[in-house]
N, C-alpha and C positions, 0 to 999 in steps of 0.2 A: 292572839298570842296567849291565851289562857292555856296551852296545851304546854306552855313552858316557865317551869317555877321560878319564881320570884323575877318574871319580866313584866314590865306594865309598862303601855304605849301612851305618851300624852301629846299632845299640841300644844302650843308655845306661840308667842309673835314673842319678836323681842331678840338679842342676843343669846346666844347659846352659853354663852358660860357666867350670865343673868339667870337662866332658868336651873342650869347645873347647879351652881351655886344656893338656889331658893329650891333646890331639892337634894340636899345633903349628899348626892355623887360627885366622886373627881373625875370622874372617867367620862370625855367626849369616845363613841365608840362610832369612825366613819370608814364606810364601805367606800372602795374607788373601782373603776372599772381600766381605767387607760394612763397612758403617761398625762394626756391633759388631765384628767380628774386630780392627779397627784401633784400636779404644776396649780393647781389652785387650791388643794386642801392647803399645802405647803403654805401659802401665801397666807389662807385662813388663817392653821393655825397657829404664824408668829402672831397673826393678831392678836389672835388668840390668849397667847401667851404675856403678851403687854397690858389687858385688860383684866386678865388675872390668874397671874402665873401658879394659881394651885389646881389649876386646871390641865390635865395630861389630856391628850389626845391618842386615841389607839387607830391604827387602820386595820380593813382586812381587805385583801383581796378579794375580785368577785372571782364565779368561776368563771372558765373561759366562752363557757354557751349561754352564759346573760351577759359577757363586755360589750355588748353594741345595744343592750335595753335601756331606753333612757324614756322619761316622762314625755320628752317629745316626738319619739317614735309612738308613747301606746297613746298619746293626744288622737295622732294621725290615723291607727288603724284601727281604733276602738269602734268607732261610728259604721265602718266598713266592715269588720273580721266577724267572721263566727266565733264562738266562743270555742269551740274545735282550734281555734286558729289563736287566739288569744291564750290559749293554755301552755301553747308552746314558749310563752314567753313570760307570763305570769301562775302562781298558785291559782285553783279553780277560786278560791275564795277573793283575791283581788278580784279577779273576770267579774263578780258580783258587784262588786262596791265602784269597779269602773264604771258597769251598764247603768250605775245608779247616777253617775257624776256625767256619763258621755251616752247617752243612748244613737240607740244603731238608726241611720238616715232613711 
């Protein structure tokens, strides 16, 4: 993410609008891909909203040729795909960081 000014990536356990909060943004910003996606951020974020309502939430649409990529598809094909074949579905630089979490069988 360093090719994009003033973003910075962190990890978190914990509550999202705990870590929002302990990092001075109001802005949850969540991608969805489908109607389910949007049938459970929904639900999130009234949680959301209860836990502490100076928390906004934004979504974005994905585009239409990643709505079927989800973490349990690339679980599935990462061990098996060429990185040829993994590009189609992620940046070459994920393809890296998966081979390093999921290597090939």
């Amino acid at each position: 993410m360093a090719h994009l000014a003033g973003v910075t990536v962190k990890a978190f356990s914990g509550l999202s609008v705990a870590f929002v909060r302990d990092h001075a943004p109001s802005v949850l910003l969540r991608g969805v891909r489908s109607l389910t996606d949007i049938d459970a951020e929904f639900t999130m974020t009234l949680a959301n909203r209860k836990l502490d309502p100076g928390v906004e939430t934004v979504f974005l649409m994905s585009d239409s040729k990643y709505s079927h990529v989800s973490s349990s598809l690339l679980k599935q094909i990462t061990p098996l795909a060429e990185d040829a074949a993994l590009e189609q579905f992620v940046p070459r630089q994920v393809v890296r960081a998966l081979r390093a979490k999921l290597p090939r069988e």
